[in-house]
N, C-alpha and C positions, 0 to 999 in steps of 0.2 A: 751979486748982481745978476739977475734977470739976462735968461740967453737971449741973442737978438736975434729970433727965427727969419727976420724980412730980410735980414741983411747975410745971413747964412744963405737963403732960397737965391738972392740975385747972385752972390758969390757964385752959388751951386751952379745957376741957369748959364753963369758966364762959363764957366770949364766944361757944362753942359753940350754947349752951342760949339767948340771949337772940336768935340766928337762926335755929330750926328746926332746928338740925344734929345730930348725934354725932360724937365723935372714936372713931374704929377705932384708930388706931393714933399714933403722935408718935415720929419717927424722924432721929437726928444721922448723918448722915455726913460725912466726910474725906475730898477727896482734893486731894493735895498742897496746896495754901494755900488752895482751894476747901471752905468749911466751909458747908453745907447741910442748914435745920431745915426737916423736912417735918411737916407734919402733916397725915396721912387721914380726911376726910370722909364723912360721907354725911347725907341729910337723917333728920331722926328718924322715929319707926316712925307716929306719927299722919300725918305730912307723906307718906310713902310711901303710907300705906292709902291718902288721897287720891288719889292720883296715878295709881295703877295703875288706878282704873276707868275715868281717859280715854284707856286705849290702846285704841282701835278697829280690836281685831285683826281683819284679814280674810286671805283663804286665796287669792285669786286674784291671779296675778304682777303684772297690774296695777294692782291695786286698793293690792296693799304699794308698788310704784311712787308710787304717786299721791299716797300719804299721809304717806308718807316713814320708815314705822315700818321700822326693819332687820327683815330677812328672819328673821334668829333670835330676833327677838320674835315676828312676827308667825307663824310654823312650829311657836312653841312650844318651840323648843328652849334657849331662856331661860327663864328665870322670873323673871318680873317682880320679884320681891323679892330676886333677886341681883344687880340695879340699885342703885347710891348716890344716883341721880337726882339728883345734884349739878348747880347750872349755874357758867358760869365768872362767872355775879353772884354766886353764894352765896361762893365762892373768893376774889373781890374781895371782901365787903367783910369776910370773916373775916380776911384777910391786913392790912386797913386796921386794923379793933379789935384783933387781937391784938396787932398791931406794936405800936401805940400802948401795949400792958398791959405787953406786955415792958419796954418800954424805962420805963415808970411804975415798975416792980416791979424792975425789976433781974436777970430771970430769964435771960436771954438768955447767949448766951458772950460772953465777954470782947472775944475777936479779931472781926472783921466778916466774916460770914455773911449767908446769903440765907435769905428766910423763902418758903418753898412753902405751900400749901395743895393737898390734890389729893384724887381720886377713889381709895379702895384699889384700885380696878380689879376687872375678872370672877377674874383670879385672885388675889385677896382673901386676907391671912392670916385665920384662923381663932382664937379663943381663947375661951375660958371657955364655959361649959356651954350659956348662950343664943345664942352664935353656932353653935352645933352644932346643936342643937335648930333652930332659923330655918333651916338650910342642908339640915336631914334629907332623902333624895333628890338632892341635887347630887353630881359626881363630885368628888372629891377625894382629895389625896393627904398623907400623915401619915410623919412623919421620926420615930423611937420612938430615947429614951435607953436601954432592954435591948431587945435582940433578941425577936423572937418566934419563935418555929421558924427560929431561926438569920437571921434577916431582920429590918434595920430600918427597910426602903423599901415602902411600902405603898402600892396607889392601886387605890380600888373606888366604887362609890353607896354613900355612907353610908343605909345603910337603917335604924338604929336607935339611938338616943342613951338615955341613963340615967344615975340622978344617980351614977354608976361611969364612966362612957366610954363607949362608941362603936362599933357594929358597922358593917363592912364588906363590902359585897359586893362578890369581887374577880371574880367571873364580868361584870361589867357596863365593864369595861377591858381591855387586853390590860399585860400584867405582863413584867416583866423575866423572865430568868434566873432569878434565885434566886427570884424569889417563886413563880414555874413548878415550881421544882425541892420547893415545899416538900408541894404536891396539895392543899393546903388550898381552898375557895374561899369561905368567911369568915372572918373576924378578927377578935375582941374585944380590942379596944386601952383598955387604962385610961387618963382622964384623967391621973392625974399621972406616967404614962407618956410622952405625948406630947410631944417636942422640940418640932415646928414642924410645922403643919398648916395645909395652903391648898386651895382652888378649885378644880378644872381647866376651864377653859371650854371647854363644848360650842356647835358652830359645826355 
């Protein structure tokens, strides 16, 4: 029988919701008799707003030294809200409640698997219109089901979102081949265009 990933995600989102969290993403992988359910965290947008005013970013090498903030926060070339500010308590004890809902509910696969919990990481999928909107200015790269001037590998600073899709500034990256080839240097990608669109972390 077919795992029922919709009904695992609202599971996920309900023990979610009773620790501060979101679920980004809930993801089954195979490989060979290793069967492994992850599901992607981060804390929720209230729990975040909190959070980021006690980075006390300062500018001097030893000052980031001292305080222990990474260097790409404290330089700015992060932005704090591309953080999950996950800790590995929040993963404990989401890993503890949900296990326990699974195995109450019957949601789970059949065969024995491992249950993860994790951070979607700096390079983050992407999906539905408010993670676009939240991400506006981050670099990122966008995989399109039609082509657009003959190219369907994109990767620029999303500089504009719309309840349509997505513009691209491809001048703020350096570009393959083909998307060089095309002289364009923005892109308007429609939402239901988009295959698969993620992050790129700036360092």
């Amino acid at each position: 029988m077919a795992l029922d990933t919709d009904s695992i995600r609202k599971a996920a989102e309900r023990v979610a919701g009773t620790l501060g969290l979101d679920v980004v993403d809930v993801e089954f992988t195979t490989h060979g008799k290793q069967r492994v359910l992850t599901v992607y965290l981060e804390k929720n947008a209230a729990a975040r707003a909190a959070l980021i005013p006690t980075l006390q970013l300062e500018t001097s090498e030893a000052a980031i030294a001292e305080s222990g903030i990474p260097e790409n926060l404290a330089n700015g070339t992060i932005n704090p809200d591309q953080l999950s500010w996950l800790t590995h308590e929040d993963c404990a004890a989401f890993s503890r409640d949900f296990g326990t809902l699974l195995d109450i509910e019957n949601l789970g696969p059949e065969a024995e698997y491992t249950l993860e919990a994790s951070s979607p990481g700096l390079d983050r999928r992407l999906s539905g219109e408010q993670e676009f909107v939240r991400f506006r200015g981050a670099l990122v790269k966008v995989q399109t089901f039609e082509p657009i001037a003959n190219n369907r590998h994109w990767q620029g600073r999303l500089s504009e979102t719309s309840a349509e899709g997505i513009v691209l500034d491809l001048k703020a990256t350096k570009q393959n081949s083909k998307s060089r080839k095309t002289g364009v240097e923005r892109v308007e990608i429609a939402f239901r265009n988009i295959e698969r669109a993620q992050l790129i972390p700036e360092f």
